[in-house]
C-alpha positions in Angstrom: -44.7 -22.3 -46.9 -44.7 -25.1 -44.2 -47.7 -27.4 -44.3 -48.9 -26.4 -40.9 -48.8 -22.9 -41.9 -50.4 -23.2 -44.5 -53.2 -25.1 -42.7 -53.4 -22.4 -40.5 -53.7 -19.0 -43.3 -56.4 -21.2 -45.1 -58.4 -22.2 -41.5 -57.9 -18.4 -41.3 -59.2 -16.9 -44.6 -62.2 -19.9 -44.4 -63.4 -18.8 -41.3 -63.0 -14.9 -42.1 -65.1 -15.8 -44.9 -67.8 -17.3 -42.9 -67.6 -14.4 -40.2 -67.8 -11.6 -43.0 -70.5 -13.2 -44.7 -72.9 -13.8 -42.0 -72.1 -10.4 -40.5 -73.1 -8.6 -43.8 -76.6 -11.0 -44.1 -77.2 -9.6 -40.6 -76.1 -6.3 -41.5 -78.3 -6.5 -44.8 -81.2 -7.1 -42.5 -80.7 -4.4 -40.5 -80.4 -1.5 -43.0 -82.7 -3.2 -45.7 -85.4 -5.0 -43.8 -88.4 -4.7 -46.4 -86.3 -4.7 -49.9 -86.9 -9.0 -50.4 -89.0 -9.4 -53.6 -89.3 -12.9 -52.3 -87.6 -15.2 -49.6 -83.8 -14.9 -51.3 -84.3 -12.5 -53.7 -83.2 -9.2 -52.7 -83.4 -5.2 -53.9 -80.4 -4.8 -52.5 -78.2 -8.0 -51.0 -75.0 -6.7 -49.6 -74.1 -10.8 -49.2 -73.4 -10.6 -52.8 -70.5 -8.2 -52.2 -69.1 -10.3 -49.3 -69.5 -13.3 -51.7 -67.4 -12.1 -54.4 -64.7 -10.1 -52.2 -64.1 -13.4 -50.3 -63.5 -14.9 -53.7 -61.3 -12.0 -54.7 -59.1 -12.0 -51.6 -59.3 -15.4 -50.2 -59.5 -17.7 -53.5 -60.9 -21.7 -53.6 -60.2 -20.6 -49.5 -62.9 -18.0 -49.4 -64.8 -20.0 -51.9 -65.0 -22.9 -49.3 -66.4 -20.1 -46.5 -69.0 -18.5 -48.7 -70.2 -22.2 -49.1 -70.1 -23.2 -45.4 -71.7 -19.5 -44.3 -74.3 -19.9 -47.1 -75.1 -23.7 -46.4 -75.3 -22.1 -42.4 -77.7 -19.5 -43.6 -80.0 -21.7 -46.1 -80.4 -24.6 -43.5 -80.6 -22.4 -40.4 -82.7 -19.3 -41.6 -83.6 -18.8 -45.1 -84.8 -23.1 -45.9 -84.5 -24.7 -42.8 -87.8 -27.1 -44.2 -86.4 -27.3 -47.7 -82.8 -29.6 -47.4 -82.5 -29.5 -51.4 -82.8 -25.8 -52.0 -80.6 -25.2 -49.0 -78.2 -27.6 -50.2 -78.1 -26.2 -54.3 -78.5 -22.7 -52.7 -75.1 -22.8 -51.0 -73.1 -24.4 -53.7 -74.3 -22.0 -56.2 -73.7 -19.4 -54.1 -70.4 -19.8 -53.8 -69.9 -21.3 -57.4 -71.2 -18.2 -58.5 -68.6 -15.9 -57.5 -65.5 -18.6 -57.6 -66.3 -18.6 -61.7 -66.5 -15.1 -61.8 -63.3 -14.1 -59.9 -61.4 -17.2 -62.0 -62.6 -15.5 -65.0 -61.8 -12.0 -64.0 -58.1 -13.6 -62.7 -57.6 -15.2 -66.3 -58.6 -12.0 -68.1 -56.9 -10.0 -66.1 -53.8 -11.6 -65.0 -54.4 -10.8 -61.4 -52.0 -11.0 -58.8 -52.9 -12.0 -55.2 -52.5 -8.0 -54.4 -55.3 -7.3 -56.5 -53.3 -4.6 -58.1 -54.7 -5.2 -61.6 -58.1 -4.7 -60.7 -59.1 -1.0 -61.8 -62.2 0.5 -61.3 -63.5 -0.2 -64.7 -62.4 -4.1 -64.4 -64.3 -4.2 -61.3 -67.5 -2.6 -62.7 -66.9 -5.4 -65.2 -66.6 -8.0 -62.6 -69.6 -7.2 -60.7 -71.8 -7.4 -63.5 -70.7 -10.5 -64.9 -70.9 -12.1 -61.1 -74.4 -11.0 -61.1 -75.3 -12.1 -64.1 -74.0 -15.4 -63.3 -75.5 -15.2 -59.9 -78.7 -14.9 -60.6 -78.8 -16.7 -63.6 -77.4 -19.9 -61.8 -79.8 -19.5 -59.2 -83.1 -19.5 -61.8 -81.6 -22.1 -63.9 -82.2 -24.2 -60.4 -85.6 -22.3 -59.3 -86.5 -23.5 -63.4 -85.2 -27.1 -62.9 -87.0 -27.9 -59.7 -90.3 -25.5 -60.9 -89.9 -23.3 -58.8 -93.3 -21.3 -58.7 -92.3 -18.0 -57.4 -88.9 -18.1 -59.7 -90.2 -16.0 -63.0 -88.3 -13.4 -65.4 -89.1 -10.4 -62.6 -87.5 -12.4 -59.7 -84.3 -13.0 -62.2 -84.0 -9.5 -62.3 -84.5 -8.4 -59.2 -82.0 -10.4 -58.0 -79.6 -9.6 -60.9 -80.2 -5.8 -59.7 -79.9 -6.8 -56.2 -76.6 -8.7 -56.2 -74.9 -5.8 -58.7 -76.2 -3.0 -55.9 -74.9 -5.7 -53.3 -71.5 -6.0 -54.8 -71.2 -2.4 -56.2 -71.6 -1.2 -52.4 -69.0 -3.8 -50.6 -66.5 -3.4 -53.2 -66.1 0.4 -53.8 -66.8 1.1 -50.2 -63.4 -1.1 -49.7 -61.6 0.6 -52.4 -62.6 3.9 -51.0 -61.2 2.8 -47.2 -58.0 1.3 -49.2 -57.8 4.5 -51.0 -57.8 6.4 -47.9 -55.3 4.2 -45.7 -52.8 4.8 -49.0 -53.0 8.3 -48.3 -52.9 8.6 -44.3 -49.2 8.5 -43.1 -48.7 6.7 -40.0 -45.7 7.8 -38.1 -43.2 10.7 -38.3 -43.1 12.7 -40.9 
């Protein structure tokens, strides 16, 4: 692949990655507009999903979107008067699912079609990207003593992410599913 086209399908996947993240944090508003157990911590965070199907899909490039939509969303909305937590928000929101999908791409031997990645690997996934979500995120709430940060907020947004992630990624697999079987064309 040429440099410039290469330029161009990362620009591409990094700003689809921005565009579907924000859209499902507005979208997550919408249908779930009382489920926040406190500011970031979520019943139910559809993001979560968008955070680790970028990562699936997209790679480092989707990575580098879910950081720049996240940062967007920490300084402009969640932390606009808190610079720090914005800052270590975004990164470990996108570090988060980056580990997770390298792991899952190791163990799995994944291939950029995704192929590999049956229902029971992705049930796998999910959990270990919450997990690692949420624990990231209260290993920071711990180190900067965080007040509202306590065992229940953990797993709220453990539960919240795996919800998240478990709704995104099997309502794609289910619209995949169905494109496999619709025939375009004559028959």
């Amino acid at each position: 692949m040429a440099r410039d086209e290469w330029v161009r399908v990362n620009f591409f996947m990094v700003a689809a990655s921005v565009s579907i993240f924000l859209i499902s944090l507005v979208v997550n508003e919408i249908v779930f507009p009382r489920l926040d157990f406190i500011t970031g911590v979520n019943w139910i965070y559809l993001p979560a999903g968008m955070r680790l199907l970028c990562t699936l899909l997209f790679g480092e490039a989707g990575a580098a979107g879910i950081l720049i939509a996240s940062w967007l969303a920490c300084f402009c909305y969640f932390f606009p008067n808190d610079l720090l937590r914005s800052f270590a928000g975004g990164i470990i929101s996108a570090l988060a699912p980056y580990l997770s999908y390298r792991f899952m791409s190791e163990r799995y031997h994944l291939s950029s079609s995704l192929r590999e990645l049956t229902g029971n690997r992705l049930l796998k996934g999910v959990v270990l990207y919450a997990i690692a979500s949420s624990s990231m995120h209260h290993l920071w709430f711990f180190l900067v003593r965080d007040i509202h940060a306590s065992l229940a907020s953990w797993g709220v947004m453990f539960i919240g992410d795996l919800t998240g992630s478990l709704i995104v990624l099997y309502i794609v697999k289910v619209v995949i599913g169905l494109f496999k079987t619709v025939r375009i064309g004559p028959k």
